[in-house]
Each structure stands twice: as C-alpha cells, then as structure tokens.
C-alpha positions in Angstrom: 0.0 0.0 0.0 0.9 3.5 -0.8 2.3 5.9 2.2 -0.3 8.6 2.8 -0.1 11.7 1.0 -0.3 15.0 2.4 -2.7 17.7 1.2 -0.5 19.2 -1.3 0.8 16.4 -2.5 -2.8 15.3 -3.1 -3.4 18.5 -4.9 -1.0 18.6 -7.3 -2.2 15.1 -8.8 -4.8 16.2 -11.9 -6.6 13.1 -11.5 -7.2 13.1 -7.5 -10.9 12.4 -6.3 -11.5 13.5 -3.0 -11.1 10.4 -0.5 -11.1 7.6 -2.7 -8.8 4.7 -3.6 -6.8 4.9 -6.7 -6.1 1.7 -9.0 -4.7 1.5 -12.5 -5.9 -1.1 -15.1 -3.7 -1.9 -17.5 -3.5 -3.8 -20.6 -5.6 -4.5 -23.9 -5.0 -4.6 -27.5 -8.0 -6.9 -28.1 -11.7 -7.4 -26.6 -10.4 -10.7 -24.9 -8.5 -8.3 -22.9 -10.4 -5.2 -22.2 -13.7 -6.3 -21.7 -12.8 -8.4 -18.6 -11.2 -5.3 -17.5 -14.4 -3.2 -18.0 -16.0 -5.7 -16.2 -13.3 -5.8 -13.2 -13.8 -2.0 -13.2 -17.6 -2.1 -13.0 -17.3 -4.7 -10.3 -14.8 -2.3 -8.1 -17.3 0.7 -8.5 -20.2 -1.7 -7.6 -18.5 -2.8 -4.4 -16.4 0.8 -3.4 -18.4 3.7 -5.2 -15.5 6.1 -4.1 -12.7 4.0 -6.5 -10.8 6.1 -9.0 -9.9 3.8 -11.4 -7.7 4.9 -14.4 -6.7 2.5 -17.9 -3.6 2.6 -19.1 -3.3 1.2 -23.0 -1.4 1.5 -26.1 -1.9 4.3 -28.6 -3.6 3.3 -31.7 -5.2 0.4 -30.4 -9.0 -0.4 -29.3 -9.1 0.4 -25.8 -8.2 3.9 -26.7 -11.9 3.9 -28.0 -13.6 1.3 -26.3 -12.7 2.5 -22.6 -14.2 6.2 -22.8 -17.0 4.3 -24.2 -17.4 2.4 -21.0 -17.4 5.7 -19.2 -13.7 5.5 -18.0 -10.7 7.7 -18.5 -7.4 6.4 -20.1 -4.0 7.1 -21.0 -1.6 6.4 -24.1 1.7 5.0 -23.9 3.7 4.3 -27.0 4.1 0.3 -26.7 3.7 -2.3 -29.7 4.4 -5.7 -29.6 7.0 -7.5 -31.8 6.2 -8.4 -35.3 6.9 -12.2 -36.0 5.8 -11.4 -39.8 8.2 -8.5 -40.6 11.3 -8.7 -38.7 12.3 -4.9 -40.3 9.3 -3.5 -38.4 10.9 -4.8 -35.0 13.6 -1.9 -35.4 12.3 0.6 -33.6 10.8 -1.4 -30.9 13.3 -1.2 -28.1 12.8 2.7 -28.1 9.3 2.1 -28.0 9.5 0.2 -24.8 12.0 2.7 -23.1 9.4 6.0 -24.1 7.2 3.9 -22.7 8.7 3.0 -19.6 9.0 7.3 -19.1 5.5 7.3 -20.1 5.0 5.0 -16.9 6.8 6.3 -14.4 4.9 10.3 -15.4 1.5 8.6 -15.2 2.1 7.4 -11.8 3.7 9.8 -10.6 0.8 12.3 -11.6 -2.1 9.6 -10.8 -0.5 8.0 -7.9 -2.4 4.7 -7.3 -3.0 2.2 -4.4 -2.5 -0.6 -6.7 -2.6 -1.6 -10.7 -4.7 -4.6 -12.8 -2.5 -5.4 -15.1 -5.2 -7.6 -18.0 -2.7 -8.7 -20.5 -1.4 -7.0 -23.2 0.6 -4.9 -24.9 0.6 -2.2 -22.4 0.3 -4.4 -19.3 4.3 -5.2 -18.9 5.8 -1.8 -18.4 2.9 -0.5 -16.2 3.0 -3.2 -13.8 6.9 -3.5 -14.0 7.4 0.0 -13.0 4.4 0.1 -10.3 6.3 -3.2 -9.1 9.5 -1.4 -8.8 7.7 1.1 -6.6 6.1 -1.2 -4.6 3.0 -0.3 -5.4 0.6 -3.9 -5.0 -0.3 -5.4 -8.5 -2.3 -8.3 -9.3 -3.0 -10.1 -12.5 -5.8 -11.6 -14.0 -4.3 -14.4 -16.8 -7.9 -15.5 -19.0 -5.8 -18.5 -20.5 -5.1 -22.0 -19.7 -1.5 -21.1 -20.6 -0.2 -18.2 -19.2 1.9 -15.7 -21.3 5.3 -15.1 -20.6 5.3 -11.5 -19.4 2.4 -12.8 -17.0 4.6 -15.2 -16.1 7.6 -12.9 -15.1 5.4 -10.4 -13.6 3.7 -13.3 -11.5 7.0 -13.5 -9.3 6.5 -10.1 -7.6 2.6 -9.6 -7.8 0.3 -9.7 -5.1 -2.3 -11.9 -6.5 -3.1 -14.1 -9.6 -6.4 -14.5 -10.9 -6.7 -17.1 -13.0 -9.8 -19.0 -15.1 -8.3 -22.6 -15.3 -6.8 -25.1 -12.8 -3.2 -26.6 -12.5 -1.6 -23.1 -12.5 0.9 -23.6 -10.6 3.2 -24.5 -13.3 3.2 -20.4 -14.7 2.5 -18.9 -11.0 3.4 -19.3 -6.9 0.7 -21.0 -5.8 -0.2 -19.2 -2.4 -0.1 -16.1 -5.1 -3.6 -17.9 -7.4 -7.3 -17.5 -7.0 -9.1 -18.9 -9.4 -12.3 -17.2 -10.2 -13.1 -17.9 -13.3 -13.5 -15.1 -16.1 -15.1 -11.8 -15.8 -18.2 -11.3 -18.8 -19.9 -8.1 -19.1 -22.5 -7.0 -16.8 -24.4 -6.4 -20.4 -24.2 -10.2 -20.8 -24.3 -11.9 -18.0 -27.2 -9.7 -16.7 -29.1 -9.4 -19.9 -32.9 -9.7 -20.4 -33.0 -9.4 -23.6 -35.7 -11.8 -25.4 -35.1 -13.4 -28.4 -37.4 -11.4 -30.6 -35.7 -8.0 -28.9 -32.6 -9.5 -30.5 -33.8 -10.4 -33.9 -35.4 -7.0 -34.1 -32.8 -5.1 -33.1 -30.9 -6.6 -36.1 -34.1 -6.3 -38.6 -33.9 -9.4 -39.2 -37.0 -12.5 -39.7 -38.1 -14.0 -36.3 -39.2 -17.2 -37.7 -35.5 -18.1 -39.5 -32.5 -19.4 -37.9 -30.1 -17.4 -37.6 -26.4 -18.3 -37.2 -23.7 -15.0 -35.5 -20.3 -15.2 -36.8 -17.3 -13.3 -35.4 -13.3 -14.2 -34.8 -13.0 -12.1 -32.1 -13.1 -8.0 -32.1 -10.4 -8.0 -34.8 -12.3 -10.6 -37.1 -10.8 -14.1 -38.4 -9.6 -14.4 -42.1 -10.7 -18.2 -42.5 -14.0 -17.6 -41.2 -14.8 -15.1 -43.1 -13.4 -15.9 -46.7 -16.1 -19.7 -46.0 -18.5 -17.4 -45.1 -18.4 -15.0 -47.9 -17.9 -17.4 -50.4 -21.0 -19.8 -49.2 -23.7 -16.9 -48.5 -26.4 -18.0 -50.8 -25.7 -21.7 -49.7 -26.7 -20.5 -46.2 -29.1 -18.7 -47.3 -30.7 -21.1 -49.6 -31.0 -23.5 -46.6 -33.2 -20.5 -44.7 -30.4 -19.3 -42.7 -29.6 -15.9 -41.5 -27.0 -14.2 -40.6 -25.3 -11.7 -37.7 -21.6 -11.7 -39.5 -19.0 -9.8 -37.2 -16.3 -9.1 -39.6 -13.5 -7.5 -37.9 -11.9 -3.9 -39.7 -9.6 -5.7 -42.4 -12.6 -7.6 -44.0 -15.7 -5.4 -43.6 -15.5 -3.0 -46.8 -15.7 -6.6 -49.4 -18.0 -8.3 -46.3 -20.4 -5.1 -46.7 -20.5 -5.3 -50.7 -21.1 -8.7 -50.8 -24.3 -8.9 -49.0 -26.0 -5.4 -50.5 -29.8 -6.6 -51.2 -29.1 -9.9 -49.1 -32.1 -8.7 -46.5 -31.1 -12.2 -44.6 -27.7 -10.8 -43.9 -26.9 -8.3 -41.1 -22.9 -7.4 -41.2 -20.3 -4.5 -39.0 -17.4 -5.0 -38.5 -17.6 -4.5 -34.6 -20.8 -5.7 -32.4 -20.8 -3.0 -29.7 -23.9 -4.4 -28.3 -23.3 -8.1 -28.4 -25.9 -8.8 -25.9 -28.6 -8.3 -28.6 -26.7 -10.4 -30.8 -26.2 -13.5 -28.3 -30.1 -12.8 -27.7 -30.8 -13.1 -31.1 -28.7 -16.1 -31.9 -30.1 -19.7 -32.5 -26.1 -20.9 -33.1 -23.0 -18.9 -33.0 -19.6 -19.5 -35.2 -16.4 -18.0 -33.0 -13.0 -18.3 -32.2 -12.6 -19.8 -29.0 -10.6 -17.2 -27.2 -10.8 -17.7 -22.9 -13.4 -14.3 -22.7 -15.4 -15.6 -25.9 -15.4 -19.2 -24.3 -16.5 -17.6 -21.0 -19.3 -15.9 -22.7 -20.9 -18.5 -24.4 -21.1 -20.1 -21.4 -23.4 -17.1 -20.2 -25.3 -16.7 -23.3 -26.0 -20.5 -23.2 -25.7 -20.4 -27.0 -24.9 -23.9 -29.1 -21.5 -23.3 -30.8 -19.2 -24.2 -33.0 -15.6 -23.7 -32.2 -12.5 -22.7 -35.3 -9.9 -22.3 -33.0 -6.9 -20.0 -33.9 -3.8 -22.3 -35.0 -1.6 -19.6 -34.2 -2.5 -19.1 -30.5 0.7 -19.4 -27.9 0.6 -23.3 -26.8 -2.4 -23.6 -29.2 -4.1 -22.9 -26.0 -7.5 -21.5 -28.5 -7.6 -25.8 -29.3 -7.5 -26.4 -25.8 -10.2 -23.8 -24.7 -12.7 -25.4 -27.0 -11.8 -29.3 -26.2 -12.6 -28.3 -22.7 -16.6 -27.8 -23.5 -16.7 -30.4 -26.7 -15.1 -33.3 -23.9 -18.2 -31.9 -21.9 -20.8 -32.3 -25.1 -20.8 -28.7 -24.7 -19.9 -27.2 -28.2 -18.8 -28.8 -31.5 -15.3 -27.6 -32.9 -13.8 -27.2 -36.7 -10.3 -27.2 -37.4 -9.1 -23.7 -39.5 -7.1 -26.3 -41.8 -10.9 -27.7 -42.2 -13.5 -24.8 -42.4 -13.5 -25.1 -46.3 -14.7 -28.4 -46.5 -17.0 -28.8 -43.0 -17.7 -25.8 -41.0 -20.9 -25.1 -43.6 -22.2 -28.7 -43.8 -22.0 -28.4 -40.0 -23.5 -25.2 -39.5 -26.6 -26.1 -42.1 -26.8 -30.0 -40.1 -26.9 -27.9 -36.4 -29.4 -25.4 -37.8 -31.8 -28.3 -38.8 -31.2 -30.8 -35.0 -33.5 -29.3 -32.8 -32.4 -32.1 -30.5 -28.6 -31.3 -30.6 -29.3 -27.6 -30.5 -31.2 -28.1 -27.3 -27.9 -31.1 -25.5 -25.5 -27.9 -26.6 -27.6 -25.2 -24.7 -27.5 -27.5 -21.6 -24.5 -28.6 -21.4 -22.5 -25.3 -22.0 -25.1 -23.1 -19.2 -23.9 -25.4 -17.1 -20.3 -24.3 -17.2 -21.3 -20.8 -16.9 -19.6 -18.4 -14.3 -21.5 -14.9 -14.0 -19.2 -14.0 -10.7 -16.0 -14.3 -11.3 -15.4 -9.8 -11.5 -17.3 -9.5 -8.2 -14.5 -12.3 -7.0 -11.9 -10.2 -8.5 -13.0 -6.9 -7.3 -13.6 -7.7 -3.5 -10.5 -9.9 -3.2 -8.2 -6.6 -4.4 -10.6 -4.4 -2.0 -9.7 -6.8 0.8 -6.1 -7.2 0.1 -6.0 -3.4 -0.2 -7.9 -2.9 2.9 -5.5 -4.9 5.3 
C-alpha cells in the first residue's frame, strides 16, 4: 500500500478524487483483454463507489476507443508488440518500450495509485513492472489456460493471480492464485434481452435461424473468406446471418451482401448482448473471454480455433466444453470443406441444438469480476 499523501501532494495530482482509492488497469490490445477489464472495473465501482480507477493502454489500439466508451478515463503510452511477420518493423521497438517506460513512471507519478490490474497486453508489462518497482501492490488476471510469458515474469513479484483454469501452478506461486473464473460483461451476464428483442434489433426475420459469426473484435480471415464465399448456400438453406467481420474484412464483407435482407454485417458488435439474444447458433473463435461468454449466453456453438494461438491454448479452450458435449469444434485447416455442412446440419437438429444449450449453461460463471473486485478491496484494505 501506498504511504499517505499530504494535502499538497494530493493536490498537485490532476486526477485526484477526493477520499477515494486509486487503482490503474492496464493492458488490452483486443476485446479478450479489455472487456474483462471493464467488467473488473464495474465490479470495483459496484462494491467501493468512491474508487478512482484509471486505464492505461497503447496508442492506436481499441481500448483507446472502447474505454471512454465504458465511461472511464485512459492514457496512451507508445508500446507495440514484436512483429513475428516482418522482422524490419521490429527496429524501432526497443525505443518504443524505453518511451514507454518514461511514459509509466509520469503517469504514476501524476495519478499516484494504491494498486494496478495489469489484463494482458501490450501495455500491461511496463505498467506493472514499473508500479512493481515502486512497490505499489499489483495483481494479475491471466484468462488462458497457458499463461503468457510477461504474465509469467510479472507473476513472481505480484500480489495476487487471478486465473480461469486449474493446475496453474506450473506459470504462478501458488499461495499467489485465485481462481475465479473469467469476468463477462455486466451487459451479458445480466441481460434480459428476449429473443425477438434481439432479432429485431438486427431487422432481421423471427421465424429463421439465424447463425452470428465473429473471430473475435479484430475478425478471423478463414472464417470469413467460407463465409463469404457460401452466402447463398446458407441462405438457400433459410439461414440468417449476424456476420462480425472484424476492420480488415468489412468493406468486401459489406459489398457482398448489399440486397441480401437475410444478412446483417459490422465489423464490430458494440452491443453483443442483442446479438447473443438473437442467436439460435454462433460461429467463434474460442478465445478464454469468448469461451466464457458462451457459457453465459447458453448459446450452441461451433468452435474454429486459432492455430496460431501461444501453446495452441484457443484448441485447448474449445476441447474443454466439446469433452463436456458442450460445443462442436472445426479445425481452420478444415472450415472449407465442414464448417458449412456443420453449420446447415446444427441449424436443422433441434435435438442437438437443445444437449449444446444445456451442457454449456452449465459451465457458466456470472461472478468471477465481483470475486476479482472484493479480493483486491480486501487485500487493499489490510
């Protein structure tokens, strides 16, 4: 914990609220990573109204738009991560992560927290290595089944480890882990929304199935180039479709379905409640936040993991619930030749459609920020 500050000391910091505890979240880069955050943040306001909270991400990136959204401030540092694609664009990298490490250490200075949540992340490293050097408590909250290596690192000094997944101890000290699961959006895991709500929020026909497709916030190039190219098959079978392209695919994803009334397509859902609501199956990555979410939603899904995930840990989130008869799963290698046979066969089983639903509510967690919140409170508290 912090020393107390005096008066002036308190008044000098631009970001100072009047008699209220100060923590940092860090991290993002993707939804996988700054949703849960949202959601830790929301949790922490629930519990201690009087909680500054502050984000700290990476310029250019979609936390810098998605956080103000949320209703929270956040600051910029200049952070990438390294480019395994284009080894030239790696150059200036190390001078990156030194501005940024200045970048830090003034935002700290100026914000002075009680502690910082780092969420993964590009930006997550340097903010939690400085507040570490400060002593400042940290914590971390690792989504995956295989932890990351800057998590990993960072795990030796923290103060607590949230994790989703058992057998942890091989990334983390153990007396440091609490496993609570995976924070999903209060807008989720609390909805009400019906299923006709849903379908008519996307205009589209209540009494067709319809089938949401995303890769994640940033979209998934196999997924979408089966799609594309097998629209009117879908559609020919009756299906509809809530297609969440991601930025790099939405301008062709947008021309191909013009006068295609049975197609809705963005390429961001900002209200994905309405679109889980409106859902009969859903096509996803299997990312640890969208995993957790589809648990909540209680939708019947089919699983294209990402190949390239560290560890192939994406494989490894879906196997979980298909081991469970709780989703079905299509290799990327395979989505040409099965994930639209098995979308059109699950559209038409009523009977599967309904063991799916069951089986994945089942794993559900709809606690796991409210853990996360009041076990920082505590530990901040003592």
């Amino acid at each position: 914990m912090n020393e107390k500050k005096s008066d002036n000391e308190v008044s000098k910091s631009p970001f100072r609220v009047a008699g209220g505890l100060k923590i940092i979240i860090a991290g993002g880069g993707t939804g996988g990573h700054i949703f849960p955050a949202i959601a830790i943040a929301n949790a922490l306001k629930k519990t201690k109204p009087d909680v500054e909270i502050l984000f700290v991400g990476a310029k250019g990136k979609m936390e810098m738009e998605k956080v103000p959204q949320a209703g929270y401030k956040i600051e910029g540092i200049n952070i990438a991560g390294f480019n395994r694609s284009s080894l030239i664009k790696n150059i200036g990298l190390p001078f990156k992560l030194l501005k940024s490490f200045f970048q830090v250490h003034s935002i700290l200075k100026k914000f002075k927290p009680d502690a910082v949540i780092g969420v993964g992340g590009y930006s997550s490293f340097p903010v939690l290595r400085v507040a570490q050097a400060k002593r400042i408590p940290t914590f971390i909250h690792e989504s995956n089944s295989f932890a990351g290596k800057s998590n990993i690192l960072l795990g030796k000094k923290t103060t607590r480890i949230f994790v989703a997944a058992d057998d942890m101890e091989k990334f983390f000290p153990k007396d440091k882990i609490v496993i609570t699961g995976n924070p999903v959006r209060t807008a989720i895991s609390g909805s009400v929304i019906t299923r006709s709500e849903g379908v008519k929020f996307f205009s589209l026909d209540e009494n067709k199935k319809i089938v949401l497709v995303f890769g994640g916030s940033l979209g998934a190039r196999s997924i979408n180039e089966v799609v594309d190219k097998n629209l009117d098959v879908l559609i020919d079978a009756g299906i509809q479709l809530i297609w969440q392209t991601g930025k790099p695919y939405a301008g062709k994803a947008k021309e191909r379905v013009d006068g295609k009334n049975s197609v809705w397509v963005s390429d961001f859902i900002t209200q994905m409640e309405y679109a889980y609501a409106a859902a009969d199956i859903v096509v996803s990555r299997s990312g640890a936040m969208t995993v957790a979410e589809l648990c909540v939603a209680k939708k019947p899904v089919l699983f294209v993991p990402y190949p390239f995930a560290a560890e192939d840990h994406q494989t490894v989130n879906a196997m979980q619930l298909v081991n469970k008869k709780a989703a079905l799963i299509v290799k990327d290698n395979a989505v040409n030749e099965k994930l639209i046979p098995m979308i059109i066969d699950l559209a038409k089983d009523e009977n599967k459609q309904n063991e799916l639903k069951k089986n994945i509510s089942a794993l559900a967690i709809t606690d796991a920020d409210k853990k996360i919140a009041e076990e920082i409170l505590k530990i901040l508290a003592s």
